[in-house]
Each structure stands twice: as C-alpha cells, then as structure tokens.
Residue, then its C-alpha position, 0 to 999 in steps of 0.5 A: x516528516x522523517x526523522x534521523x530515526x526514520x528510513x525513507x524508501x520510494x519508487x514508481x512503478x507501471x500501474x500494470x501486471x509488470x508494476x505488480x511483478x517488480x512490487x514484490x522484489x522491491x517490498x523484499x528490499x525495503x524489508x531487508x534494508x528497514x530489518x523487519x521483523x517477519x510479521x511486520x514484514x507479513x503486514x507490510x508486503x500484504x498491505x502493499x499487495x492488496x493496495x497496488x493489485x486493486x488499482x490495477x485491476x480497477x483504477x488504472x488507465x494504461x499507461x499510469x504510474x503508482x508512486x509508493x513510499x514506505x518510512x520505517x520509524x522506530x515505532x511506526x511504519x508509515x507507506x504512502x500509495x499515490x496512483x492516478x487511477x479513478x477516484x477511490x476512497x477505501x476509508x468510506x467503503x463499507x465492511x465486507x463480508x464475504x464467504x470463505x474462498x471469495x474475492x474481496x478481502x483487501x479492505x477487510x485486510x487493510x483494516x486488520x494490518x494498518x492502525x489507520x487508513x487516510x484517502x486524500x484526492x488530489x488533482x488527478x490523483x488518489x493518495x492512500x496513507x496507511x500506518x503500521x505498528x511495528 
C-alpha cells in the first residue's frame, strides 16, 4: 500500500523487442523522478532487464502485455512485474551455476539484487514482486 512517502510509477509495454527498447528510457525516468542513488538505480534497471528480457525470450505469445509498477519508498523499492506469458515461478527454480561467459544468470542475479522474491499466478497471468533495499 502507498504511503504519502511513497512514489507509485507504472506502464504497459508489448511483450516484444519494441517493449524492451521502451523499458530502458522508462527505468531512466523512474530513477530520475524516485532520485536514486547509482547503485539503487544499477539493481533496479538490472532486475527490470533481467525480468522483461526473460518473458520475451521464453513466456510471451505475440501480442501480450508486461504491465510493471515500481514504488519508491523511503526504505524500500518495491517493483511489480505482471506478464501474461507461460506460468513461471522463479522462486522454485533452482540455483544455477554456470561458467563464466554463459547465459543464465537473471536469477542468479535477481537473488543478489532484490532482499525478496514472490510469484503469485493469477488467471492468465504471471505476477513477479520483488523488493529492493535502497
């Protein structure tokens, strides 16, 4: 729930290439309007990357939506991913360990970054909350 304290930024983007080229100009907004510091704005941007890149690599059908929310609270950063991909639950995937160079560190990554890591499916789609500790 927001608080006075709290800023509250969202959008719907194409689960395709073209959504992934508006996320970064977005993130850039988000940042500058939240004032983040340059490693809370490293976490969030890789996190929101990582997340979006992987649903349209391997969840989206053509045509679906990614709707993201970010909410920048005094202590934590709170970014909701809702996609209407294939049912994913990163939080019951297991860790993976790969060599240096290769694919497949967006969870590894998004265990690093983000202090936790809920899935919930809802009809039709995947709801991903993660926190950050700004």
């Amino acid at each position: 729930m927001a608080t006075d304290d709290d800023r509250v930024l969202c959008c719907r983007l194409p689960a395709s290439e073209r959504g992934l080229a508006q996320l970064g100009p977005w993130v850039d907004a988000v940042c500058a309007k939240s004032n983040l510091d340059p490693q809370m704005e490293y976490a969030l941007r890789l996190c929101l990357e990582e997340v979006v890149a992987n649903v349209v690599m391997h969840g989206a059908a053509p045509g679906t939506t990614i709707a993201l929310s970010v909410q920048v609270g005094c202590e934590l950063i709170t970014v909701r991913i809702d996609d209407e991909g294939a049912p994913f639950d990163p939080t019951a995937a297991p860790p993976v360990r790969m060599p240096q160079g290769e694919g497949g560190r967006g969870l590894t990554l998004l265990r690093r970054y983000a202090r936790t890591i809920t899935y919930r499916r809802e009809p039709g789609w995947n709801r991903l909350t993660l926190t950050l500790a700004r």
